[in-house]
N, C-alpha and C positions, 0 to 999 in steps of 0.2 A: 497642487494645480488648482483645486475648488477655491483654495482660501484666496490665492491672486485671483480669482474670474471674481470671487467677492467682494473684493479690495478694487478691482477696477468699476463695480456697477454702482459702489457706492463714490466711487469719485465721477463716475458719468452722472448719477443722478443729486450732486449737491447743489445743494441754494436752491430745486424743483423742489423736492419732494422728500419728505421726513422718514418714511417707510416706502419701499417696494414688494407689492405680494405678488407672490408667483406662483401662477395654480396652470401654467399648461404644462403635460408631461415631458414633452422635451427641454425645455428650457429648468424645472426642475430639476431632471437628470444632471444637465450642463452643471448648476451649479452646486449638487450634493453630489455627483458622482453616483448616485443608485438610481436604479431604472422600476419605477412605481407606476401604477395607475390613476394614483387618488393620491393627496397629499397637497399641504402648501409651505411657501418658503416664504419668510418673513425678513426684508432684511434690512439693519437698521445702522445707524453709522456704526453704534457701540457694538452692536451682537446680532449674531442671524441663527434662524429659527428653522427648525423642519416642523411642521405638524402632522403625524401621520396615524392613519388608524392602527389597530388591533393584527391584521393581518398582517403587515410589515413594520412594527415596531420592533421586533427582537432584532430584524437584517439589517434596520438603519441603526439602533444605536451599535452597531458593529461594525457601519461600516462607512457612516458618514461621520467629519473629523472635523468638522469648519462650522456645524452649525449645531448649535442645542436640538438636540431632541425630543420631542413633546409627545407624547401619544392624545391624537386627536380625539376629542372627546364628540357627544352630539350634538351640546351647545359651543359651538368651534365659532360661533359671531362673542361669544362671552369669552372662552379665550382670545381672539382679537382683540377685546375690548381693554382685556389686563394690560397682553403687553404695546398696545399702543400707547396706555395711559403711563404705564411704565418709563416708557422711552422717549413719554413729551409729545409724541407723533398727533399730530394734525391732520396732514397733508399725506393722502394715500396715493401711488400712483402705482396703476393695473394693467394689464396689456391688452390694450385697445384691438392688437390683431388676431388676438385667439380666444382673447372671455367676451362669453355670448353678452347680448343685452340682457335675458333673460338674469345670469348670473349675478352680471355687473347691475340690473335693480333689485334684486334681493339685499346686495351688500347694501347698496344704498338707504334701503328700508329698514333694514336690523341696526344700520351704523348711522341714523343720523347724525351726531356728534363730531363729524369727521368729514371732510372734502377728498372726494375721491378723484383724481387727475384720469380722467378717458381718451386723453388727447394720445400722440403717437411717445408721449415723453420714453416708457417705461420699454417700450417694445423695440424703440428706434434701438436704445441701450445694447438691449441685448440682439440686435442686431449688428451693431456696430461689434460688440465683442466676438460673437459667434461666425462675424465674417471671415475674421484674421485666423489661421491656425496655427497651434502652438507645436513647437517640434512633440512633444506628446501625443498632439491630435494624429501628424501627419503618419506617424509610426502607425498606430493603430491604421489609420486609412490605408495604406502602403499594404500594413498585414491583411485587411479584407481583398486586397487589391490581386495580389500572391494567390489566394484561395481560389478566385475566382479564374485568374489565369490558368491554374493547376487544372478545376474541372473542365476550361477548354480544351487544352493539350489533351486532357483524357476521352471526352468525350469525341476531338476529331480523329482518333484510332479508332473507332466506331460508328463513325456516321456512313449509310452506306445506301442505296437506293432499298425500296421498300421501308423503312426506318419511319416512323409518321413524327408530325411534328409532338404531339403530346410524350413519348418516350425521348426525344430529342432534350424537351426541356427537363421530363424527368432526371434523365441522367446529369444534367448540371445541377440541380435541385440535390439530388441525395452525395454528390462529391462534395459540396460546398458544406450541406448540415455534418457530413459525416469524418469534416479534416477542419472542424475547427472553427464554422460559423454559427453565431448565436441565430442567428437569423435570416432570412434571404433580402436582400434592400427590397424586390416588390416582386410581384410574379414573373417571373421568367418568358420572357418572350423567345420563343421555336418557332420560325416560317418558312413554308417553303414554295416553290416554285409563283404563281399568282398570288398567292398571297404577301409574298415580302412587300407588296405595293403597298400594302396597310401597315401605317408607321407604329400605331401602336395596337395589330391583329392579337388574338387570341388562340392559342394552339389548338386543335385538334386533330382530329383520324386520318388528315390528308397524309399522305405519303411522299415521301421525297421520289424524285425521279432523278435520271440522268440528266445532264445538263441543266439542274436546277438552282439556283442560288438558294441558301442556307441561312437566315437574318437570324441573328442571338442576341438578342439586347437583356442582359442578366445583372446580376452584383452580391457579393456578400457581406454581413456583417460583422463588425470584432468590437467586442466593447461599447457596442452602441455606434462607432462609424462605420457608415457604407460605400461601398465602390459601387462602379456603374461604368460600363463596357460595352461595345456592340462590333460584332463582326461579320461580316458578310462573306459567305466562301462559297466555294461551287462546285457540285458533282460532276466529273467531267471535265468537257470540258465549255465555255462561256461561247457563245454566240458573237460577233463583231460588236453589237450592239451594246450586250451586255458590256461586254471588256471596254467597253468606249465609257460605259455609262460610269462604271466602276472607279476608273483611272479620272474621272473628270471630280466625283466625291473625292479621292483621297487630293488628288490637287488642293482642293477648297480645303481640306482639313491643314493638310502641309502650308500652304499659305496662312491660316488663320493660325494657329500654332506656331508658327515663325514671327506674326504680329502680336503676341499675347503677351504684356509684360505691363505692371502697375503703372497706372493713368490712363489706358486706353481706357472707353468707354466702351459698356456692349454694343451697343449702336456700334460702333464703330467695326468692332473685331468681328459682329455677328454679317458686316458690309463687307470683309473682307472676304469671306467665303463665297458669300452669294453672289457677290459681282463675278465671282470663275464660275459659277453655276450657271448664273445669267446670261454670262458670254459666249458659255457652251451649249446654249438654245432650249434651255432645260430650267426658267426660272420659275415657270408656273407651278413646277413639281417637287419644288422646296418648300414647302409650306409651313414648316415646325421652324420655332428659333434655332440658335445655333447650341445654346447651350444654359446651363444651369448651377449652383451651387452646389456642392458636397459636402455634408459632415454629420451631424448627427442625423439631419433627414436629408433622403436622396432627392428633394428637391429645395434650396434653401439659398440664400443668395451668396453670392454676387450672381447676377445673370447677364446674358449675351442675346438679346434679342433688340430686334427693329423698334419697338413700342419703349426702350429706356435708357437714357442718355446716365446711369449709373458708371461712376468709377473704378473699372478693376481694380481693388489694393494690394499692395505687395500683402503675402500671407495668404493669399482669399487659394479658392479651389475651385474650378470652373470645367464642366463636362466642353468640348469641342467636336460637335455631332451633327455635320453636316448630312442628308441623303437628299437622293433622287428618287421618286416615286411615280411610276409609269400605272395608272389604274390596269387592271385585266391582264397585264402581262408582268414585270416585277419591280422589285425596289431594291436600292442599294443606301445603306446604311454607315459607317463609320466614327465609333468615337471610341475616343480617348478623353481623361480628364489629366488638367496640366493643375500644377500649385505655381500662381504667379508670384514674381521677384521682381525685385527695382529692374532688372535690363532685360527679362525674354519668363521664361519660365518652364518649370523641370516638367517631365512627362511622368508622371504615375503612371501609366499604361507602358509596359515593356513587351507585349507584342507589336511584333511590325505591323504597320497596317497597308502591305502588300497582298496582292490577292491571293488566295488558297485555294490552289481546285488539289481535290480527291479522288 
């Protein structure tokens, strides 16, 4: 799988650029398959490079298959310098959207000798590639996906009045690290009663009460992919208002969900929701876009918002997370993420997203 993601960045970047260096940690992983902190990937049409320190040089040459690997020395601008000359390489191109200035004029200063390309060439690339996912990627996502659904099922046999929000997300936190996730996608959001109104609140010592709605916007990791989920349920049982507010988000989700198939634009799909929001008298209190990219990080493109006339492409993976947020009294939440296809697109999320009172 690394050696095609290699074989495809060096046919996005020919006739640009003679070498690609890749120094952010994600897009390394991407394409050596190991999960480091430090390290760089050299990659050249003949042969690609890992340069990695002392601390992770035994895990990589064991475990990365697609690129030489080098143990990175201190003068790591003097190995750059071997194998650019090596390989002919002129023409460097760097990724404009993650290496600082700071970084990108050091290389400048040590590498006179050499034209570094700062432009969006190197980043667009691996944007383009890391959009699409590969039936490999989607397994892994699928399996974070599973994890996190198990700790909901588990955790709503549990949820009960008195319960505060901080135990609420603990107990998804310790199901997810302890069935199989490397990681959690980001801190766990647990809200309850006023607080759901806060889209992205903070748990703490509140207590759940009766008739409170429950926000869990959580995800876990497998392999470096992360899922991302949100459910809204209620102790009790829901107020006219609430159950109104409730039925009118999943509307907009079911609608935008029903339009999400490659060519639509976020602009578009993210209009699809909010006009049922809108219509339902409730637009001022949508404030967040609709949605977001999934894969190696939980937030990455393709996206679904007002502000980008971008194209969903078949392969891509997109959260569809419409809420209603009422300040001082509550909020209602909703997502699922689909993987889009040429005619509609499959649901990764296999809870329903009907409401749950406990």
């Amino acid at each position: 799988m690394t050696e095609q993601r290699i074989q495809n960045l060096i046919k996005l970047l020919q006739g640009k650029a003679d070498c690609a260096l890749i120094t952010d940690d994600i897009n390394r992983r991407y394409l050596t398959g190991m999960k480091s902190s430090a390290g760089y990937v050299l990659v050249f049409p003949e042969q690609s490079y890992l340069l990695i320190d002392f601390r992770y040089i035994e895990k990589a040459r064991e475990v990365v298959k697609h690129c030489e690997v080098i143990e990175q020395q201190s003068g790591v601008f003097r190995q750059f310098d071997e194998l650019f000359r090596k390989h002919h390489a002129k023409t460097i191109a760097v990724e404009a959207q993650s290496l600082t200035v700071q970084r990108c004029e050091n290389l400048k200063n040590h590498m006179k000798n050499y034209e570094f390309l700062t432009d969006n060439t190197l980043s667009q690339a691996l944007y383009d590639l890391r959009t699409v996912k590969s039936s490999e990627e989607l397994t892994k996502i699928k399996a974070a996906q599973k994890i996190a659904e198990d700790a909901l099922a588990t955790l709503l046999e549990k949820l009960h009045p008195g319960m505060t929000e901080i135990q609420a997300a603990l107990e998804l936190d310790f199901y997810m690290r302890s069935h199989g996730a490397e990681d959690l996608s980001f801190e766990t959001i647990a809200l309850t009663g006023a607080h759901t109104s806060m889209p992205h609140g903070v748990p703490d010592e509140r207590r759940i009460q009766n008739g409170d709605f429950v926000l869990m916007d959580f995800g876990a990791v497998v392999d470096g992919y992360h899922s991302d989920m949100t459910r809204t349920v209620c102790i009790g049982q829901p107020s006219e208002e609430m159950r109104f507010v409730y039925e009118t988000v999943r509307t907009a989700q079911d609608a935008a969900r029903a339009a999400a198939k490659s060519g639509i634009t976020g602009k578009a799909l993210d209009a699809v929701a909010r006009d049922v929001i809108r219509n339902a008298g409730y637009g001022e209190y949508f404030g967040h876009s609709l949605g977001h990219g999934v894969g190696l990080e939980i937030h990455e493109y393709p996206v679904a918002t007002p502000s980008r006339d971008n194209i969903l492409p078949a392969g891509g993976v997109v959260t569809i997370e419409p809420g209603i947020y009422l300040p001082g009294k509550f909020g209602v939440r909703i997502e699922d993420f689909v993987h889009i296809t040429k005619n509609g697109c499959e649901n990764l999320t296999n809870i329903p997203n009907s409401l749950i009172c406990l």
